[in-house]
DOPARO-163339 format. One record per residue (C-alpha): y, z, x; chain; residue in three letters. Coordinates in nm, 2 decimals, always signed. Layout:
<sites>
Y | Z | X | A | ALA
...
</sites>
This chain:
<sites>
+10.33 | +5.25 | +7.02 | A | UNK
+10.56 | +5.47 | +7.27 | A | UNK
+10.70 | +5.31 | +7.54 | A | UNK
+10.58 | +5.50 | +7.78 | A | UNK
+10.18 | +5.43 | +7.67 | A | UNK
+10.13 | +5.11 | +7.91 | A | UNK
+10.20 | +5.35 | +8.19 | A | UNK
+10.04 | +5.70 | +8.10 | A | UNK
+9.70 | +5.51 | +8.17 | A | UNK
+9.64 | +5.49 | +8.54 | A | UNK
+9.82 | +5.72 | +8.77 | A | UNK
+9.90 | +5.34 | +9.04 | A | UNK
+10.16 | +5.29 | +8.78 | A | UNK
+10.56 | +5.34 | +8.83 | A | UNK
+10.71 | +5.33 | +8.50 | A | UNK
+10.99 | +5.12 | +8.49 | A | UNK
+11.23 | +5.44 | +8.57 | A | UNK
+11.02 | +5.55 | +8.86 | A | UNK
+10.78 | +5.80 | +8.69 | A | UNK
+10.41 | +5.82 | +8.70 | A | UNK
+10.34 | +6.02 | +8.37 | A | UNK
+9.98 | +6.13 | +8.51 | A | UNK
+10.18 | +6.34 | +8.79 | A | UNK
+10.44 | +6.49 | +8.55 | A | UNK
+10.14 | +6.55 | +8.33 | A | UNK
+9.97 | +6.75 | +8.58 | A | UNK
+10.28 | +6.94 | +8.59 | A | UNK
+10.28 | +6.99 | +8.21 | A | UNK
+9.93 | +7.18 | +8.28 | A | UNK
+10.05 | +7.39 | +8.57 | A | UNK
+10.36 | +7.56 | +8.32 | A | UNK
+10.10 | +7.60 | +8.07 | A | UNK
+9.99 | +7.84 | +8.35 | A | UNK
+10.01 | +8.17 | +8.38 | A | UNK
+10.37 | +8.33 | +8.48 | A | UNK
+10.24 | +8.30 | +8.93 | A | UNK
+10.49 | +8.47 | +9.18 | A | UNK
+10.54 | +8.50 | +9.55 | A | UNK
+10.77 | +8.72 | +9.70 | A | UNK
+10.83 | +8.73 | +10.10 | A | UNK
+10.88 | +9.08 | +10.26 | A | UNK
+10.97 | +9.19 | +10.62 | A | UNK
+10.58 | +9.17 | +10.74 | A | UNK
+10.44 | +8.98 | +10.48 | A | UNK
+10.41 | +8.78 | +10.15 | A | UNK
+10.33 | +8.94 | +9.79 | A | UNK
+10.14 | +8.77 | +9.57 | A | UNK
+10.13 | +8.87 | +9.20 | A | UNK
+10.01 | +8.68 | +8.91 | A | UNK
+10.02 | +8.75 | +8.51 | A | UNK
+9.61 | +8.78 | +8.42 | A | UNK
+9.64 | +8.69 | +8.10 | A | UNK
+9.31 | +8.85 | +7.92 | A | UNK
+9.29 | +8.70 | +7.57 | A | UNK
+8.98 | +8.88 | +7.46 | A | UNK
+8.90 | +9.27 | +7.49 | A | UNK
+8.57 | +9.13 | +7.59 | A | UNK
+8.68 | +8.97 | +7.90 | A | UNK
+8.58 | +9.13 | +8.23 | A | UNK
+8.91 | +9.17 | +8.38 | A | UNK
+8.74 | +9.13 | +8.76 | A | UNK
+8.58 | +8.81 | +8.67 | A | UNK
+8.94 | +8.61 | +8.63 | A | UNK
+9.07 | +8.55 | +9.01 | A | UNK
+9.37 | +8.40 | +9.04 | A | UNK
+9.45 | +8.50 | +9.41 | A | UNK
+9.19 | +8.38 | +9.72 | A | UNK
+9.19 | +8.43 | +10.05 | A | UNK
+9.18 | +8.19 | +10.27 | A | UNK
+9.19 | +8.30 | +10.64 | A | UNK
+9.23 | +8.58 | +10.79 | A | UNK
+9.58 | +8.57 | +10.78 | A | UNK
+9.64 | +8.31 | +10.51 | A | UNK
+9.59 | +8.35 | +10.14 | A | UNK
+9.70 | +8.19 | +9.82 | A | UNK
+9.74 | +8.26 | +9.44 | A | UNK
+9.69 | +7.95 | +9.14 | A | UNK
+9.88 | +7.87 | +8.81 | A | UNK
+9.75 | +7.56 | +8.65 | A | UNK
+9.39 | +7.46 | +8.58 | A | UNK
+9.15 | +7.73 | +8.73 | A | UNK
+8.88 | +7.49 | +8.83 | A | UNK
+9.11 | +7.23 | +9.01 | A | UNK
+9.25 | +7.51 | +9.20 | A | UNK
+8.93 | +7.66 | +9.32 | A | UNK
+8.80 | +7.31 | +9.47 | A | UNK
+9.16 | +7.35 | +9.62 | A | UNK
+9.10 | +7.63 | +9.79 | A | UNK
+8.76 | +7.52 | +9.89 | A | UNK
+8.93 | +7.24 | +10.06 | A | UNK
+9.18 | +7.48 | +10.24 | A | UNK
+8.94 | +7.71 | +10.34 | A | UNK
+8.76 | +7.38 | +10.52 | A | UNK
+9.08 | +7.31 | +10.68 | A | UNK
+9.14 | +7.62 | +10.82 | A | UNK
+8.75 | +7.65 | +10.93 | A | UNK
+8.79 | +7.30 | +11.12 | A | UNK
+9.13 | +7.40 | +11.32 | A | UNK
+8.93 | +7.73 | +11.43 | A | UNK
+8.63 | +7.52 | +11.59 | A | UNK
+8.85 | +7.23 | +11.69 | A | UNK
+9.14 | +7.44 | +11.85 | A | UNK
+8.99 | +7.82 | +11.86 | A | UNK
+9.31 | +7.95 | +11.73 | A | UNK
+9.35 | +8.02 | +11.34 | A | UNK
+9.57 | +7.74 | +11.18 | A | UNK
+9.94 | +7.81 | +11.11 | A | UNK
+10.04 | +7.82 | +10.74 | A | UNK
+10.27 | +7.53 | +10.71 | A | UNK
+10.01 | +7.33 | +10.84 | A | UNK
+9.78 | +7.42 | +10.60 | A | UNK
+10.01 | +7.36 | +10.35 | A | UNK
+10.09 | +7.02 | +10.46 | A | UNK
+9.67 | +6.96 | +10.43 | A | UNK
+9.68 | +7.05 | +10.13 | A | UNK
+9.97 | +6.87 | +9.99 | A | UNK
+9.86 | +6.54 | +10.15 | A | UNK
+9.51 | +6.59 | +9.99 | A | UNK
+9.69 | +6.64 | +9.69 | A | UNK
+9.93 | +6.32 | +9.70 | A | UNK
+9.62 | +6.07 | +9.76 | A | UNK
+9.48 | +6.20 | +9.42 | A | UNK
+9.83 | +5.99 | +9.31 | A | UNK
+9.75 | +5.70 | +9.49 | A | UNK
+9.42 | +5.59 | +9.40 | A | UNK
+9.32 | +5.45 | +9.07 | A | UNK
+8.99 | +5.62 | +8.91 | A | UNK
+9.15 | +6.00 | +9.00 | A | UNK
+9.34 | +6.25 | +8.79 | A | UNK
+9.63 | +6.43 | +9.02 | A | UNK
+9.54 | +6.82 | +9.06 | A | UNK
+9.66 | +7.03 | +8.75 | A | UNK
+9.75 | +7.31 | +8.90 | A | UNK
+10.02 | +7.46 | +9.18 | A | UNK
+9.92 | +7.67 | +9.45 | A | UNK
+10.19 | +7.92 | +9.66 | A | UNK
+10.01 | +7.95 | +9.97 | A | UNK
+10.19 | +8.23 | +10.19 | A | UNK
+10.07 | +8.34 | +10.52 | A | UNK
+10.19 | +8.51 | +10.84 | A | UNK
+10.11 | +8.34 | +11.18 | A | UNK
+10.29 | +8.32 | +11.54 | A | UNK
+10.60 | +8.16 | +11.39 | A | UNK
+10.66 | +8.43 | +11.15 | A | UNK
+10.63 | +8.47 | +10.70 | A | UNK
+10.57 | +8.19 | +10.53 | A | UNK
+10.58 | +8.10 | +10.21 | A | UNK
+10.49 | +7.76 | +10.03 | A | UNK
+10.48 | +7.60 | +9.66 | A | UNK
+10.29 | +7.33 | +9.63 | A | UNK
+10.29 | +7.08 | +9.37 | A | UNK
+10.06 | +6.85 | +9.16 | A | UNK
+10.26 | +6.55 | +9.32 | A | UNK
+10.18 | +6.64 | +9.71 | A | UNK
+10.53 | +6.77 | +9.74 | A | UNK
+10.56 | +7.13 | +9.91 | A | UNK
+10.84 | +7.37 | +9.98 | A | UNK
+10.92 | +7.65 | +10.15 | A | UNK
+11.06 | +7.96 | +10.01 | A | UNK
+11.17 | +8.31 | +10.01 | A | UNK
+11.06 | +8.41 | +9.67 | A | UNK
+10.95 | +8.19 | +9.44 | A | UNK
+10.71 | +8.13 | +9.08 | A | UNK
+10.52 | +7.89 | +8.91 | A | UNK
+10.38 | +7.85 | +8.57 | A | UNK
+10.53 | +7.95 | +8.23 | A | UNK
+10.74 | +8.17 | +8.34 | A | UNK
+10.88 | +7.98 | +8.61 | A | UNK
+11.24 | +7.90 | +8.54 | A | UNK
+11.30 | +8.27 | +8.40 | A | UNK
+11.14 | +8.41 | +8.73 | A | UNK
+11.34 | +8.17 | +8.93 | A | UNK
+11.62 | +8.30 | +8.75 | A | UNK
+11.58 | +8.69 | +8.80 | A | UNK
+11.51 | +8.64 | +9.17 | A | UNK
+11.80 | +8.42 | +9.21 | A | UNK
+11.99 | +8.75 | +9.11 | A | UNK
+11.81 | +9.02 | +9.31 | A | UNK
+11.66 | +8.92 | +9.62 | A | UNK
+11.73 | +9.05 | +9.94 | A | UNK
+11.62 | +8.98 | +10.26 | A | UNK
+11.40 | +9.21 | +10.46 | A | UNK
+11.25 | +9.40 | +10.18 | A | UNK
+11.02 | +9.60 | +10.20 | A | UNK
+10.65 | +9.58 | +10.12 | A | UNK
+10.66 | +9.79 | +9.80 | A | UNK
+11.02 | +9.65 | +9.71 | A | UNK
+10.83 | +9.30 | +9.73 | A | UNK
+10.61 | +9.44 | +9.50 | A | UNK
+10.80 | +9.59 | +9.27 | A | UNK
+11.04 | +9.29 | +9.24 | A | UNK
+10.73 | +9.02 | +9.18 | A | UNK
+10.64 | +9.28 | +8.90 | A | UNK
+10.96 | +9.32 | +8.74 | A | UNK
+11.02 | +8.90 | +8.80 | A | UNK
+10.70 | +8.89 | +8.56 | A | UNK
+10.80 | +9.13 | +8.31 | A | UNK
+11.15 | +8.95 | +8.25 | A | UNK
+10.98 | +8.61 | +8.25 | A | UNK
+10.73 | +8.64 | +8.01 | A | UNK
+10.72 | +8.85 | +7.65 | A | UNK
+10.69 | +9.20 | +7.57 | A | UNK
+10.34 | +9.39 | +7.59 | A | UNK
+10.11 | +9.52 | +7.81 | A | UNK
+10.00 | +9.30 | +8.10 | A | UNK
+9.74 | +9.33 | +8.36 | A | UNK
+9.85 | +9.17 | +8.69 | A | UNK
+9.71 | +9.08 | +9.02 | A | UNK
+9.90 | +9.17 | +9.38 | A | UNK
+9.80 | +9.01 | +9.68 | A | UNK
+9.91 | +9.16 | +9.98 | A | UNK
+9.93 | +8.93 | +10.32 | A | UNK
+9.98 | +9.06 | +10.65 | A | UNK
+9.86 | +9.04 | +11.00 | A | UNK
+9.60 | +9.23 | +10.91 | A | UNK
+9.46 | +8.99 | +10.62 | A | UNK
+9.44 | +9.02 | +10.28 | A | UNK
+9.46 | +9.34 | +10.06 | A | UNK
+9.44 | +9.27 | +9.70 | A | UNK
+9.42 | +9.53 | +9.41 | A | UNK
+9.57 | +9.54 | +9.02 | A | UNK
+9.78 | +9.71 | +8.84 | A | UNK
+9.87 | +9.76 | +8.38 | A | UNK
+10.23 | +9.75 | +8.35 | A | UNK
+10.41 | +9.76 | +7.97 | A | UNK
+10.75 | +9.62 | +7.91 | A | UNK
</sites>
């Protein structure tokens, strides 16, 4: 028996290094994702994610990997599809309450923060599974551009351009090497794109691009080859 198989059970137990396997897991199923990036431009956040169709019979339309979430507020998935949507359910609540409660839209890193502590009691609890998927939720309020990763842990961060999913440490990589700040909104675009292509292998791919601005979301798609 592997050591680690008295602890991989129930996500209330540490390991006696500090791990909980079901968390790390959960992360396990978010890079067996597809390649997710967000890039942050002068007025906005791009959103592009790989769509990876693995039957000519697939309706392209019918796999959405990028949601809106507010007006001004929007997020794209890597991980498992169906976790993610009752994520975005739950942050489309959130945002919903803070508009009746307060009458103003909610800012993104609040949201975020929502999310991520919904996220980290699914670690707490015995009889629950952690979320299997990532979500970067980006977003442009009265405090400026925001982008956020998430993880399957509850953690969150805040970035300038970031990926998740298989692709992630390649991504991370190119970006590392060519962003600047300030870009512009089809720079952002193009970069996201060409942080995809160098991530993942050669072939025609069909990608999603969300657009978020002040004046909401704006999503279309695009083939690219490599």
């Amino acid at each position: 028996m592997k050591p680690q198989m008295a602890y991989d059970r129930a996500i209330t137990v540490f390991s006696p290094d500090g791990r909980l396997f079901q968390v790390e897991y959960a992360r396990e199923a978010v890079k067996r994702g597809t390649t997710t990036v967000g890039v942050k431009f002068k007025n906005g956040v791009a959103l592009i994610v790989d769509k990876r169709i693995t039957s000519r019979l697939i309706e392209p339309n019918s796999i959405e990997k990028i949601f809106k979430i507010d007006d001004h507020i929007g997020c794209a998935t890597s991980g498992l599809v169906a976790d993610a949507r009752a994520l975005v359910e739950r942050a489309r609540l959130e945002a919903q309450i803070n508009r009746l409660t307060y009458e103003q839209p909610i800012q993104v890193k609040a949201l975020a923060k929502k999310i991520c502590d919904f996220k980290q009691t699914y670690t707490q609890y015995g009889g629950v599974r952690p979320f299997g998927t990532a979500l970067l939720i980006g977003g442009v309020d009265d405090t400026g551009v925001h982008l956020f990763a998430t993880d399957p842990s509850g953690a969150m961060m805040e970035y300038k351009a970031t990926a998740e999913g298989e692709g992630r440490e390649s991504a991370i990589e190119y970006f590392e090497k060519n962003y600047e700040e300030n870009l512009s909104k089809e720079k952002a675009i193009k970069m996201g794109i060409s942080a995809i292509s160098y991530a993942t292998e050669k072939g025609k791919k069909h990608v999603e691009i969300g657009i978020i601005t002040k004046k909401g979301l704006e999503k279309r798609e695009k083939i690219i080859e490599k």
